[in-house]
C-alpha positions as CSV (number, residue, x, y, z in Angstrom):
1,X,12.0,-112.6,49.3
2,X,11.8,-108.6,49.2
3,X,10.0,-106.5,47.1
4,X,13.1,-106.4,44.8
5,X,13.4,-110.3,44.4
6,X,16.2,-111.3,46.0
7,X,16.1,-113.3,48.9
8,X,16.5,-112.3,52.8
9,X,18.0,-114.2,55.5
10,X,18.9,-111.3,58.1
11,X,15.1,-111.6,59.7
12,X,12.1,-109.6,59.5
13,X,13.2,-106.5,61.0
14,X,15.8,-106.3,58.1
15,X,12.9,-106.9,55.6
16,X,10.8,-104.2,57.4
17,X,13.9,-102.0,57.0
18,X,14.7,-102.7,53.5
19,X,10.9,-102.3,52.4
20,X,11.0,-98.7,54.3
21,X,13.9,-97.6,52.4
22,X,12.1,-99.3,48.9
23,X,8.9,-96.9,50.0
24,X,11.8,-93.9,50.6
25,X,13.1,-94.5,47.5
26,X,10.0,-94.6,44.8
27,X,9.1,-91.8,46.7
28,X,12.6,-89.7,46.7
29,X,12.2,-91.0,42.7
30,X,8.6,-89.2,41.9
31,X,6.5,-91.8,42.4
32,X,3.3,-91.1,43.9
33,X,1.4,-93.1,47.2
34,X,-0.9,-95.0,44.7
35,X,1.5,-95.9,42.4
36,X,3.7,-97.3,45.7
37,X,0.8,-99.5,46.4
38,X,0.5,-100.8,43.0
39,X,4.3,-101.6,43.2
40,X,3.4,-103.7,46.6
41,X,0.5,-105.2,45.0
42,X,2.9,-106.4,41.7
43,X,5.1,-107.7,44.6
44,X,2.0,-109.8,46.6
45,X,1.3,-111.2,43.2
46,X,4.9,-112.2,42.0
47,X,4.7,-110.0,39.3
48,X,7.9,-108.6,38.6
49,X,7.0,-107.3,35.4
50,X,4.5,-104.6,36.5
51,X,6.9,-103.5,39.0
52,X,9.9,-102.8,36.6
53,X,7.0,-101.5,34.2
54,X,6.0,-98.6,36.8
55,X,9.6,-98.0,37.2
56,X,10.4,-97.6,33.6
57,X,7.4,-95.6,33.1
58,X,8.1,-93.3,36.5
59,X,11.5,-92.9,34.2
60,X,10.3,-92.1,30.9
61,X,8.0,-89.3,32.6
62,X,11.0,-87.4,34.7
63,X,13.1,-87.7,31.0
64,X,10.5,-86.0,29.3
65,X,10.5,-83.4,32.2
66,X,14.1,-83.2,31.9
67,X,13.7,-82.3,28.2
68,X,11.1,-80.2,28.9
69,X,13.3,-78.2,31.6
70,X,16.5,-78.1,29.2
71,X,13.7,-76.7,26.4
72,X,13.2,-73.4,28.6
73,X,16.9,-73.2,29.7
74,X,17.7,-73.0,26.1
75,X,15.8,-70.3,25.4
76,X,16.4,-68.2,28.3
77,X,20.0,-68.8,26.9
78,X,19.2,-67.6,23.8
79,X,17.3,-64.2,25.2
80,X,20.8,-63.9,27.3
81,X,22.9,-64.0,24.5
82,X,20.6,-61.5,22.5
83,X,20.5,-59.1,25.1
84,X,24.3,-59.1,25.2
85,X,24.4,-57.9,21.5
């Protein structure tokens, strides 16, 4: 089994791969090198719920960016459109 849950059968040089595009993705996703190993960890200990807990809390943190980011377009919006009066 991967660090995803589901069940190999190509070898271990597939699992190698698909663990190396895992790492590639939490990091592509925000995630920092601590949290990665935590995510391993909840793997070694077949607990599925901390991993999908980091991921849903890496989530919640870039939404809240997001919002934060839309925030300050908004109002450079609004200067835009008051210097155009």
């Amino acid at each position: 089994m991967d660090v995803l849950g589901t069940q190999g059968g190509e070898g271990m040089a597939k699992a190698t791969d698909l663990n190396e595009q895992i790492i590639q993705n939490l990091e592509d996703s925000g995630i920092n090198s601590e949290m990665i190993t935590q995510f391993f960890k909840a793997f070694q200990n077949g607990d599925i719920d901390s991993q999908r807990n980091l991921l849903v809390k890496q989530k919640c943190r870039l939404i809240d960016q997001l919002h934060t980011k839309q925030k300050q377009i908004d109002s450079l919006d609004y200067l835009i459109f008051r210097l155009k009066l």
